[in-house]
C-alpha positions in Angstrom: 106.3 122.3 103.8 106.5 126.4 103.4 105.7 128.5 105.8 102.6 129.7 103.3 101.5 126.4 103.2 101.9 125.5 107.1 99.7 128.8 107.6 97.1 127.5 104.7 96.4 124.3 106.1 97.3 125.2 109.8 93.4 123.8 110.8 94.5 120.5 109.6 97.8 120.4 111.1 96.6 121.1 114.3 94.5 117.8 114.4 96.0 115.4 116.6 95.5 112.1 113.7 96.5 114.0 111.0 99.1 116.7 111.7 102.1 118.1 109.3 102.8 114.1 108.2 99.3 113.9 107.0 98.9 117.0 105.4 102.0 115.9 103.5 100.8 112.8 102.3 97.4 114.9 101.1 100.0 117.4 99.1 101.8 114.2 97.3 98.5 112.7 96.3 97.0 112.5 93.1 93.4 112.2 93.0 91.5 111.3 90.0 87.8 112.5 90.0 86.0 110.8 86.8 82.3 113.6 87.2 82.6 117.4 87.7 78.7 117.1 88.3 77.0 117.4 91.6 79.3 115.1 93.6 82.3 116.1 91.7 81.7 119.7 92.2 82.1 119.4 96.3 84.3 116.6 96.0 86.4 118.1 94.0 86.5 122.0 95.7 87.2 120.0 98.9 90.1 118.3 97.6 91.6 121.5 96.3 90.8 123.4 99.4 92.1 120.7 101.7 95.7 120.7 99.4 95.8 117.3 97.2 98.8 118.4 95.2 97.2 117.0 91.6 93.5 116.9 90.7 92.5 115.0 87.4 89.3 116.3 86.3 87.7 114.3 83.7 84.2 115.5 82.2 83.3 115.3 78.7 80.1 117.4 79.3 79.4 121.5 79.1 78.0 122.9 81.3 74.6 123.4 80.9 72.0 126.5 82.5 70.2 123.0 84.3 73.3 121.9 86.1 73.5 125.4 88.0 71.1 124.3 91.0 73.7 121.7 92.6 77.0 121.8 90.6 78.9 124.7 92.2 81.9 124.4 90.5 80.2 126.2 87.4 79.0 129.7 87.2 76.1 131.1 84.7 79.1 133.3 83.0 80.6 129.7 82.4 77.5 128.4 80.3 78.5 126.2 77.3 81.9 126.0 78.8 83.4 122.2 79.0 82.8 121.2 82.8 86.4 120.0 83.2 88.0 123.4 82.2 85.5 125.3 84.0 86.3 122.5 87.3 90.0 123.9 87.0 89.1 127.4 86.9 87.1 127.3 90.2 89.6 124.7 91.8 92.6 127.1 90.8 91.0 130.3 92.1 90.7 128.5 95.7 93.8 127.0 95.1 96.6 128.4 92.9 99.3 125.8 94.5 98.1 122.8 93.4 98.2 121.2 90.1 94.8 120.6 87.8 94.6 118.7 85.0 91.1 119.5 82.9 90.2 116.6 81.0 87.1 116.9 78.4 86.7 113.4 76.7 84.9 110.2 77.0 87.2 107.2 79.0 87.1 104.3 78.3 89.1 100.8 77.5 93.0 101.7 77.6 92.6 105.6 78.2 90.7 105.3 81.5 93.0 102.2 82.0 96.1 104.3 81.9 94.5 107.0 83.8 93.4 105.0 86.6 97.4 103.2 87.1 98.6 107.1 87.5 96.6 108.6 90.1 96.6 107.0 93.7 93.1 107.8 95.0 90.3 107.4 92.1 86.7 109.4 92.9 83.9 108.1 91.3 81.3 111.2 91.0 79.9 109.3 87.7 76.0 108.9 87.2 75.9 105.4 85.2 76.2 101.8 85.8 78.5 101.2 82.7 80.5 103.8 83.5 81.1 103.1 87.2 81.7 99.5 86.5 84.3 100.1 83.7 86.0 102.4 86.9 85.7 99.6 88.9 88.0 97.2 86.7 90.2 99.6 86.0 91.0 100.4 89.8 91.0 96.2 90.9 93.4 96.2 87.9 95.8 98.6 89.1 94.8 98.3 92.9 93.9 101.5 93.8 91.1 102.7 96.2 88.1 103.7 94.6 85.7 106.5 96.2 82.2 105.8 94.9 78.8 107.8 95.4 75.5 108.3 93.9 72.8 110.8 94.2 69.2 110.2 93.1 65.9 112.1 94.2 66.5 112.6 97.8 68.5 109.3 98.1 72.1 109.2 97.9 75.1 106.7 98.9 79.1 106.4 99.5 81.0 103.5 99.8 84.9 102.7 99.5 86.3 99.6 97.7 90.0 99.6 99.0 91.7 97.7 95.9 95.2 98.2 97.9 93.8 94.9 100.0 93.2 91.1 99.0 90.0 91.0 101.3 88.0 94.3 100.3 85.5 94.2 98.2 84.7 95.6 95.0 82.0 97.5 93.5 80.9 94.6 91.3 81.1 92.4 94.4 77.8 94.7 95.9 76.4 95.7 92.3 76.9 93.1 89.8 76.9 94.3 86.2 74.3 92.8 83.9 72.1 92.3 86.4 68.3 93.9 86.0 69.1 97.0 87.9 66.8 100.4 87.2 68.9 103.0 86.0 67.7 106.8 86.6 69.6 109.9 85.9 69.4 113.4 87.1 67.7 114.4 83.8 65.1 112.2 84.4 64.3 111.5 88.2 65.6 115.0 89.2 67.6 115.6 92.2 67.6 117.3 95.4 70.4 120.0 95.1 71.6 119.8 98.5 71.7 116.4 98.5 75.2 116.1 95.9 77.1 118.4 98.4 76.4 116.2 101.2 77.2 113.0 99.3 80.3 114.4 97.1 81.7 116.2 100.6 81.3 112.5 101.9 83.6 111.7 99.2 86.1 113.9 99.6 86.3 113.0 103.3 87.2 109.6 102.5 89.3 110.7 100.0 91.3 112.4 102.3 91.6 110.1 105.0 92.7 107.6 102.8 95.4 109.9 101.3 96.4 111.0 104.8 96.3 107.5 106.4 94.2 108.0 108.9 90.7 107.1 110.2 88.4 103.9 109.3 87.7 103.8 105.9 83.9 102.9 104.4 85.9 99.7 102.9 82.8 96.8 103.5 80.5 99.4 104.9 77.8 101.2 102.1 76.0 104.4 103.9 72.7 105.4 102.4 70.6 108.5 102.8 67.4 109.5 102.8 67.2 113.1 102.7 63.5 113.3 103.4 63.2 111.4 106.4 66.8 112.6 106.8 67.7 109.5 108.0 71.1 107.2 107.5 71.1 103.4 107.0 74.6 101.8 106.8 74.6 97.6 104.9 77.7 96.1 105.6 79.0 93.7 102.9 81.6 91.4 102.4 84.1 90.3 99.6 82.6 88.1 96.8 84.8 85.1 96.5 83.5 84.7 92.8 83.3 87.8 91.8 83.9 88.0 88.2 86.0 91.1 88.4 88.5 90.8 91.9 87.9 87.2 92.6 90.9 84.8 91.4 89.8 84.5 88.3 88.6 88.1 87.6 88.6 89.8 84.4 90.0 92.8 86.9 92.6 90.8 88.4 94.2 89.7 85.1 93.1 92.9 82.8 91.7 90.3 80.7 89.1 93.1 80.1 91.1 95.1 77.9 91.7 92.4 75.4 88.0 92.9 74.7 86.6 94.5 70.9 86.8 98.1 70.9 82.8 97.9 70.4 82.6 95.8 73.6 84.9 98.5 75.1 82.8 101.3 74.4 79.5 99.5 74.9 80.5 98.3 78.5 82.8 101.7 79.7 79.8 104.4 78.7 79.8 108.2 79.0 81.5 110.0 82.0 78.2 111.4 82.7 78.0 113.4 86.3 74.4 114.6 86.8 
């Protein structure tokens, strides 16, 4: 570590549980954050801030005149801009050190696939059921711990699936897909600007302690807020032995999912939306 960089992230290193060893895992972690909407715009500045060495930032949205009252990675001079590009421009002015890769395009089957097996920390700041559960696969595939939260009204929620273990459970294993489950966007519903930040900060705390090593994880645990009351609520939840996507037999497991039609693909994977 420089001298530059002891000095940059000196407030870290002086924390007992995560100290220089830490901060050197953070700066040899690659994060992957699939959203540069309101959870990826916190989640994604706090990552930079805090010294991940490479940030994949994959959007394939522009930033719209709508998105400025919680996504504070975007200005109004960046209107019309692609999110991702506009992501790396905010996350290299706090952070010139670090690496960002600006990604504008739609993932799904093999390229998000791919994506997922090089990053070691995957942050899903998504705002769609297809999309998060095409994530999911692709991170039981590859084992890697997934980061998920969601934002809606004035309720959010964060939750970890640790992939790197046999017994942590997945995202399918609390929401399984196909199920009748009401799905609401920002667009629609609105949401309560502050509301991301807290959520997508969330994120990038977990992120982070994962990266470093340190802490309790929310592996098993799902935290939900409502910001009215401005109350927490936290469901544990346990591994499901059948699930269709980590269980034995999972489509996950064995990346039978990618032998699928590249209709089925597309249909099941989505848009990278991000609220």
């Amino acid at each position: 570590m420089t001298d530059e960089q002891l000095l940059r992230y000196s407030r870290h290193i002086l924390l007992d549980a995560l100290g220089i060893e830490g901060q050197e895992r953070i700066l040899a972690t690659h994060a992957l954050v699939v959203g540069a909407g309101g959870l990826g715009s916190p989640a994604a500045l706090y990552l930079a801030s805090a010294g991940v060495g490479k940030i994949t930032l994959v959007d394939d949205d522009t930033v719209d005149f709508t998105n400025l009252q919680r996504q504070i990675l975007h200005t109004q001079a960046r209107v019309g801009m692609a999110k991702a590009e506009s992501g790396r421009q905010a996350l290299s002015a706090i952070n010139p050190e670090i690496t960002i890769v600006p990604l504008q395009q739609r993932l799904s089957g093999e390229a998000l696939d791919a994506l997922v097996a090089t990053a070691d920390i995957v942050l899903d700041c998504t705002d769609n059921f297809a999309t998060r559960h095409a994530i999911n696969r692709a991170c039981v595939h590859h084992r890697k711990p997934l980061v998920s939260g969601a934002a809606i009204r004035f309720d959010g929620q964060i939750s970890v699936y640790d992939l790197r273990r046999d017994d942590a459970p997945c995202y399918h294993c609390l929401f399984p897909e196909g199920e009748d489950v009401e799905e609401v966007r920002c667009a629609v519903m609105g949401v309560f600007a502050p509301l991301t930040g807290i959520i997508g900060t969330m994120q990038a705390a977990e992120a982070l302690k994962l990266a470093a090593g340190i802490g309790e994880s929310l592996s098993g645990r799902l935290l939900l807020l409502d910001t009215l009351e401005m109350e927490w609520r936290s469901v544990r939840f346990k591994k499901d032995p059948a699930c269709a996507v980590c269980g034995p037999n999972g489509n996950g497991r064995s990346g039978e999912y990618l032998h699928q039609s590249a209709a089925d693909r597309e249909s099941a994977a989505g848009a990278c939306r991000s609220g």
